[in-house]
C-alpha positions as CSV (number, residue, x, y, z in Angstrom):
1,X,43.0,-5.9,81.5
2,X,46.6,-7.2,80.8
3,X,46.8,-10.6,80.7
4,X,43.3,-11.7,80.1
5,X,43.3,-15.3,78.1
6,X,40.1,-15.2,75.5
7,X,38.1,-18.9,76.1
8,X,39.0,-21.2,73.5
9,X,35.0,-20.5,72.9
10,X,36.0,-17.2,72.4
11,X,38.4,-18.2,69.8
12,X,36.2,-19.8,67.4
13,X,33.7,-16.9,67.7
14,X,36.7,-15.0,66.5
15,X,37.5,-17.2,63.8
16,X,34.3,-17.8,62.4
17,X,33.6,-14.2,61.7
18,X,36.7,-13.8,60.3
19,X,36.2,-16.2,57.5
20,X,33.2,-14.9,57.3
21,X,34.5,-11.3,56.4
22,X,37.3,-12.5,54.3
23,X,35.2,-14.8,51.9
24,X,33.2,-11.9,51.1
25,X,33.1,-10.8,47.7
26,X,34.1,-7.2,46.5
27,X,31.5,-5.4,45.6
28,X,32.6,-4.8,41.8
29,X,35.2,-6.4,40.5
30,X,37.0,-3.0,38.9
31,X,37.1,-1.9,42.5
32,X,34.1,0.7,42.4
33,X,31.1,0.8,44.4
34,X,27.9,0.2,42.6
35,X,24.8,2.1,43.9
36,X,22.1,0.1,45.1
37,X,18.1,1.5,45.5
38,X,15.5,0.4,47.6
39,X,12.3,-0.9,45.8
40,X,10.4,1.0,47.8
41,X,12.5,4.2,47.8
42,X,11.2,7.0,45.6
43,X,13.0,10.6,45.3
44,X,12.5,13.7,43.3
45,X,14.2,14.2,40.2
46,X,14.4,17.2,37.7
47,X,14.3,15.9,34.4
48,X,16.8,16.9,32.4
49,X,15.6,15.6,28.6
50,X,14.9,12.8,26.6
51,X,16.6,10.5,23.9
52,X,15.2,9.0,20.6
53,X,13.8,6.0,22.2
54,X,11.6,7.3,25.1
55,X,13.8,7.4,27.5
56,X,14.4,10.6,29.9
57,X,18.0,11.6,31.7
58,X,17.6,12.7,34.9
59,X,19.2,14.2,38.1
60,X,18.2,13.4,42.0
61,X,17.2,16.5,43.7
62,X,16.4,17.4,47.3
63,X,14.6,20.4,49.0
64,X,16.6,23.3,50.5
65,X,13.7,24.7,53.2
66,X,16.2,26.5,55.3
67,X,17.9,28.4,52.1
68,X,21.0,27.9,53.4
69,X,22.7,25.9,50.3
70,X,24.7,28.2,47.9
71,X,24.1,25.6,45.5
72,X,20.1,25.8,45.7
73,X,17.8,26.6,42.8
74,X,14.2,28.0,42.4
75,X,12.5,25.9,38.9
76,X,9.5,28.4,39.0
77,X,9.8,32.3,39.5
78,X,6.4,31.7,41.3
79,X,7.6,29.0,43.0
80,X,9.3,29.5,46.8
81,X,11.1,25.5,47.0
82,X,13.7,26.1,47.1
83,X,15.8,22.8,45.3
84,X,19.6,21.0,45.0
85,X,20.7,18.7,43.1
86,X,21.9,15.5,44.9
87,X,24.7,13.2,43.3
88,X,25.5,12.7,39.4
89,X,22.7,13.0,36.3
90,X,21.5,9.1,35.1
91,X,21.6,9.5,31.6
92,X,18.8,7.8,29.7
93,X,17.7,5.9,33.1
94,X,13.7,6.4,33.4
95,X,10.7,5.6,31.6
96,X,7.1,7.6,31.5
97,X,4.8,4.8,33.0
98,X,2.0,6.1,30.3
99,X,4.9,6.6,27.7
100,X,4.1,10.3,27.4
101,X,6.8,11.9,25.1
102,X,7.6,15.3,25.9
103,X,7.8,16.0,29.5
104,X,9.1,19.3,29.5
105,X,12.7,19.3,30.9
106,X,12.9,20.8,34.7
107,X,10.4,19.4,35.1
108,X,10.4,17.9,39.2
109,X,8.8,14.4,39.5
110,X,8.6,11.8,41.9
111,X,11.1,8.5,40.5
112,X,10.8,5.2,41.6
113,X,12.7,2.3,40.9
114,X,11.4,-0.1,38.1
115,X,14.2,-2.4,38.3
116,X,17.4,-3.6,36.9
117,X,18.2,-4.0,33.1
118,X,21.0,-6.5,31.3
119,X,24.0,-4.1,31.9
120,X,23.1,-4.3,35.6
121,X,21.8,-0.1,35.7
122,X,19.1,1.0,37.6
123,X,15.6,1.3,35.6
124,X,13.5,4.0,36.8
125,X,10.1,5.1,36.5
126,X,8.3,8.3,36.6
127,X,4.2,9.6,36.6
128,X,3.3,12.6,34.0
129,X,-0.3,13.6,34.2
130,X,-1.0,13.1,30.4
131,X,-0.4,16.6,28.2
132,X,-2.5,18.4,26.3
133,X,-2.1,17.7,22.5
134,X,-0.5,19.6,20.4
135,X,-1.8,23.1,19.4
136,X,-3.6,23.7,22.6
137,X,-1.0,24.2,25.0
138,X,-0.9,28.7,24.0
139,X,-3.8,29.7,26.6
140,X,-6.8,31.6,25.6
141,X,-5.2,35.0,24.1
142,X,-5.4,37.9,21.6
143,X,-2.6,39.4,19.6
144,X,-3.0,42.9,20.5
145,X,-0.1,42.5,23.3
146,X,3.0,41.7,22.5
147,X,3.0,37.8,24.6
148,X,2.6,35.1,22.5
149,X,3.6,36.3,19.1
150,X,2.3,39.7,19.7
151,X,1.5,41.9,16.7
152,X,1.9,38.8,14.5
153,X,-0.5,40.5,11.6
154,X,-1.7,43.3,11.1
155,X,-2.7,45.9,14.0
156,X,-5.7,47.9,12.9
157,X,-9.0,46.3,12.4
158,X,-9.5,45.2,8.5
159,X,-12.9,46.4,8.4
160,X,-13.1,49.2,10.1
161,X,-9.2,50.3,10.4
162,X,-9.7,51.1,13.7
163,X,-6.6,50.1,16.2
164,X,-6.6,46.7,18.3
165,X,-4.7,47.9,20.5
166,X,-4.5,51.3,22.7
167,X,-1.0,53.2,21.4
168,X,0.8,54.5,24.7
169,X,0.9,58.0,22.8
């Protein structure tokens, strides 16, 4: 192919795209990379708490399935996903669409993007079936075993001082 001539056609193609690269903006002008998100994108996230005003810190996660990842994580013991944590935690980032305060943190929810705000960071936006309210989250229980509170008062029977509980002697 020595001494093959490009068409002066050829030329301007070449040119054109050029300019076309050079006049092209950085994409931050302190030389980082900003990340951009897909409206339509949603991930899963493990959230990670929440500040004063509402708003919940969060970190991307992804599924492990083959359990190969040193770095994976189980949330539940009863659970078998097996979970990793993708990328840096967005601090104060996402909002409860129904404003419910309190999602417990590890929590995994689905995120999706809400938009923009004035600094130029990504807004995000999470669903939490509404929780219980407060005093009714302890299940159904008595306090002859020792979960929830256990042998918080007394354990023989006030009227008839008979045990609650059976003694393992």
């Amino acid at each position: 192919m020595a001494g093959v001539i490009p068409s002066a056609e050829a030329w301007r193609r070449v040119s054109a795209v050029v300019k076309r690269v050079e006049n092209v903006p950085p994409p931050h002008l302190a030389g980082d990379s900003t990340a951009t998100y897909s409206a339509s994108e949603s991930f899963f996230a493990m959230i990670l708490g929440m500040n004063m005003g509402g708003f919940y810190s969060f970190n991307r996660v992804g599924l492990d399935p083959r359990g190969i990842d040193p770095d994976a994580f189980i949330v539940a013991p009863t659970q078998a996903l097996r979970w990793v944590f993708q990328g840096d935690a967005h601090v104060d980032a996402a909002r409860e669409a129904n404003l419910n305060m309190g999602v417990p943190i590890f929590t995994i929810v689905r995120m999706y993007l809400a938009g923009y705000d004035a600094n130029n960071e990504p807004v995000f936006v999470f669903v939490m079936p509404p929780l219980p309210p407060d005093g009714t989250r302890l299940p159904v229980h008595d306090h002859r075993s020792n979960e929830h509170g256990g042998l918080a008062f007394s354990v023989h029977h006030p009227g008839t001082q008979l045990p609650q509980m059976p003694y393992p002697f």
